[in-house]
C-alpha positions as CSV (number, residue, x, y, z in Angstrom):
1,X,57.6,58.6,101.9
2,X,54.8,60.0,103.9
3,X,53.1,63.7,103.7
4,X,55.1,64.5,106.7
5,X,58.3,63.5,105.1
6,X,57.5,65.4,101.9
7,X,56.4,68.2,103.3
8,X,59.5,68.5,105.8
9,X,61.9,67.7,102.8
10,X,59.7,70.9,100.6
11,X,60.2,73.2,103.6
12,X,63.8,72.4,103.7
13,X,64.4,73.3,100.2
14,X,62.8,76.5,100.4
15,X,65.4,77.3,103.6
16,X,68.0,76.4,101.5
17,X,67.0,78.3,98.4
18,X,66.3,81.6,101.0
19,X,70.0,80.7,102.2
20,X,71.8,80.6,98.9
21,X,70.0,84.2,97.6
22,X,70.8,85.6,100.9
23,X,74.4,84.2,100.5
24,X,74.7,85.7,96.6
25,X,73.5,89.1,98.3
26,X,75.7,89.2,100.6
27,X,78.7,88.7,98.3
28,X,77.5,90.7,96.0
29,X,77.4,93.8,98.6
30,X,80.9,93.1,99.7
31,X,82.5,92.9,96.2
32,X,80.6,96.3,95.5
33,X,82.2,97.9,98.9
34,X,85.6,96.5,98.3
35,X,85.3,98.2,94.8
36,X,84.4,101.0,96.6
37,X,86.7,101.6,98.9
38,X,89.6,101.2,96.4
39,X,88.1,103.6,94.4
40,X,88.4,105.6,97.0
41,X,92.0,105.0,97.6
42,X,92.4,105.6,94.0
43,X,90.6,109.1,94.2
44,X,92.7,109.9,97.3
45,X,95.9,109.1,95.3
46,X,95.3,110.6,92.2
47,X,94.9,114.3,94.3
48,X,97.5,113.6,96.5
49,X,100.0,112.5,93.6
50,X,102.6,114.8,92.8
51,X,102.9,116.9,89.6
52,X,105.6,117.6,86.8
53,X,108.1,116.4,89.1
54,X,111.8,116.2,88.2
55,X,114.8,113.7,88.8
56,X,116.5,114.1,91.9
57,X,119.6,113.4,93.1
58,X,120.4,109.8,94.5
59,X,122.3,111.5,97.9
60,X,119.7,113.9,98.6
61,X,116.9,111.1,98.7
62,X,119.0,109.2,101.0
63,X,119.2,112.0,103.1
64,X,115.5,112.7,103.0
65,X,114.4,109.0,103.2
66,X,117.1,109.0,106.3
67,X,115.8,111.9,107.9
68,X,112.1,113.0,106.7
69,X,111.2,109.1,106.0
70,X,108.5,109.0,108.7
71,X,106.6,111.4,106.9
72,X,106.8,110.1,103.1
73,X,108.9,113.0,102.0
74,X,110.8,111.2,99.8
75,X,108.2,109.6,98.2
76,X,106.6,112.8,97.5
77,X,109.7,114.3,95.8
78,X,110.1,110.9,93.6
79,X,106.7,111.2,92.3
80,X,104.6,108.7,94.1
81,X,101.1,108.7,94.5
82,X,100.9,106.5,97.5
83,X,103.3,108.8,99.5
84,X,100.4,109.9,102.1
85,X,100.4,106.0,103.5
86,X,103.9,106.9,105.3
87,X,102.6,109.2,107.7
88,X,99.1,107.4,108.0
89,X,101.1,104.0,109.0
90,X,103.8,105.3,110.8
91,X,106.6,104.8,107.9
92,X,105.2,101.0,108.1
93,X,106.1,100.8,111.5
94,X,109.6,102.0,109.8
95,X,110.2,99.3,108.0
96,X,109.0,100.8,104.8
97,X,111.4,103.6,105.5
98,X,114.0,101.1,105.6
99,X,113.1,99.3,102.5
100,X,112.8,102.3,100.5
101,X,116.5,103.5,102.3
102,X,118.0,100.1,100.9
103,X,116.5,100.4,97.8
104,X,117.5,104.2,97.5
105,X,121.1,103.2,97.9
106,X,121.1,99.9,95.4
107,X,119.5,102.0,93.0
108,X,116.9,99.9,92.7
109,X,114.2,102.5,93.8
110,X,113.5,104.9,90.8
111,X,111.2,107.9,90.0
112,X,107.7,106.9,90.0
113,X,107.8,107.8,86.3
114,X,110.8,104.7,86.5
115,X,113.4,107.5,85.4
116,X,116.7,106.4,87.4
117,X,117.6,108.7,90.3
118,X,120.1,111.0,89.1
């Protein structure tokens, strides 16, 4: 190999080396942001979460899932923390509103706490 060829190779090693830290920066800043921003959904939660809440009645969260869906009402009144999503995303484009109707009526949606609906 010539001097030309070595020092070529040398200099593309170095790239490569600047490269991979770069790379391992990189990721490492986006796995800290991701952790980030779920914490911040977990802070959000935690202070939007409902308190010492109580059973309710199986008919009236069909009725409030029915009629006050779109805004996460029943949620709210079951105990969940994630309740504030509803509103944000529109009920899911109402199809979380229709799951959580379904599920309401097989029973198979319970208290946050998992207490059966009453």
């Amino acid at each position: 190999m010539s001097e030309k060829e070595k020092k070529v190779e040398k200099e593309v090693q170095e790239v490569a080396e600047n490269v991979s830290e770069v790379v391992e920066k990189v990721e490492q800043e986006a796995t800290e942001t991701k952790h980030s921003a779920e914490d911040k959904v977990n802070e959000v939660s935690e202070k939007l979460a409902p308190k010492n809440v109580k059973p309710q009645s199986k008919i009236t969260m069909i009725f409030v899932c029915w009629f006050l869906g779109f805004f996460g009402v029943h949620r709210y009144m079951m105990g969940y923390s994630n309740w504030w999503l509803m509103p944000i995303t529109l009920g899911g484009c109402f199809i979380w509103i229709l799951l959580d109707f379904i599920k309401i009526i097989t029973g198979k949606m319970t208290m946050a706490d998992g207490t059966p609906l009453e």
